[in-house]
C-alpha positions as CSV (number, residue, x, y, z in Angstrom):
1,X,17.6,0.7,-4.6
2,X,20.7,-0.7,-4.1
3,X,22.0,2.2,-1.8
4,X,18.4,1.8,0.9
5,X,16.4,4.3,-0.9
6,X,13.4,4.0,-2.7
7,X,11.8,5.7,-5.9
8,X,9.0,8.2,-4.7
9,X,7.7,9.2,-7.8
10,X,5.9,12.7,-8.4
11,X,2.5,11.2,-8.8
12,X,1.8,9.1,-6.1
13,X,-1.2,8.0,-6.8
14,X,-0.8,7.5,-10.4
15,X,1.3,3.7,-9.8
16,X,-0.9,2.9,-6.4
17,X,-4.0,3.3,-8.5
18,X,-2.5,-0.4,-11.0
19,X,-2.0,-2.3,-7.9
20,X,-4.2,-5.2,-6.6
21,X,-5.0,-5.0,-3.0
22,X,-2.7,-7.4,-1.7
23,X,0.4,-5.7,-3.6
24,X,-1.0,-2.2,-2.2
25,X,-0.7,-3.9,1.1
26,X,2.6,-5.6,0.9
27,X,4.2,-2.2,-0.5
28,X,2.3,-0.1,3.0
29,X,3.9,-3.1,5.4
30,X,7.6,-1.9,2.9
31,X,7.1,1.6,4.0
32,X,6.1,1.1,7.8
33,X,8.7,-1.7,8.3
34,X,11.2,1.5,6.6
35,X,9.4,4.1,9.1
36,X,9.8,2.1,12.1
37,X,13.3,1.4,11.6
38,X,14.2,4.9,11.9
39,X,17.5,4.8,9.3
40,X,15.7,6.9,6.8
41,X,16.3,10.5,6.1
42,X,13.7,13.2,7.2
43,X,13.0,14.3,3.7
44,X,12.4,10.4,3.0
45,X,10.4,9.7,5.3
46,X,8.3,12.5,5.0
47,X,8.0,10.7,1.2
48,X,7.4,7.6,2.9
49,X,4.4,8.9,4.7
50,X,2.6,10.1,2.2
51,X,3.1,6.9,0.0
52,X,1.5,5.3,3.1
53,X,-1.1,7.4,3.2
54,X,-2.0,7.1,-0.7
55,X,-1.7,3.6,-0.4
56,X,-3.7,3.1,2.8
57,X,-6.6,4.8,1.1
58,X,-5.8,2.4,-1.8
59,X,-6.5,-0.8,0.5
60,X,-9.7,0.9,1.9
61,X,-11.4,1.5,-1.4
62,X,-10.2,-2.2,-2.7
63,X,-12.1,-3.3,1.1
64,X,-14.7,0.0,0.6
65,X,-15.6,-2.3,-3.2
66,X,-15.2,-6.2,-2.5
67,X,-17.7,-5.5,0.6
68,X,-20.1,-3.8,-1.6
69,X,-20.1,-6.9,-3.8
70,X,-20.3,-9.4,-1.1
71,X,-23.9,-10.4,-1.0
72,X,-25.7,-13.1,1.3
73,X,-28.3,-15.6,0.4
74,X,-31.6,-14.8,1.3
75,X,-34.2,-18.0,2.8
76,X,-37.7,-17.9,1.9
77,X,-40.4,-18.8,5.1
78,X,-39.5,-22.7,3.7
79,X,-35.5,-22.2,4.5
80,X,-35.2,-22.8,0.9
81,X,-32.8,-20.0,-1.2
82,X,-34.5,-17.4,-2.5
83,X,-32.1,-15.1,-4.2
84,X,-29.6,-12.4,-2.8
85,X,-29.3,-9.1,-0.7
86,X,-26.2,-6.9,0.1
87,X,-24.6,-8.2,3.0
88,X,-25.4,-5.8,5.8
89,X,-22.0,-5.6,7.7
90,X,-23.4,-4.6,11.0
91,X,-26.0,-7.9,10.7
């Protein structure tokens, strides 16, 4: 890494798959920051993009799960807490 390229390894998804959602994220803002600067060699960067791409859908399904957990509390007729429902996003 010392020479300004990075390790693309064969499996992409296999190393994504390990990371948390805020490392996913921090290594997609690498590879755009390394897009947009435009010093990167066409073969890399075609590398670059698909890393992107594996780890953008890595950050949706983290959002995709934590959302499906989220849950809201539910008031009975009294305003008192009656349990939990899945938090209807569009609600």
């Amino acid at each position: 890494m010392a020479d300004g390229t990075i390790d693309i390894p064969g499996d992409i998804s296999g190393d994504i798959s390990e990371l948390s959602f805020e490392d996913a994220l921090r290594a997609l803002e690498d590879v755009v920051r390394r897009l947009e600067g435009g010093e990167v060699p066409l073969d890399e960067s075609i590398n670059l993009y698909e890393r992107g791409e594996a780890l953008r859908q890595h950050c949706q399904k983290r959002l995709d799960s934590a959302q499906a957990r989220i849950e809201k509390i539910v008031s009975g007729p009294d305003g008192a807490p009656r349990g939990t429902a899945p938090l209807d996003a569009d609600g």
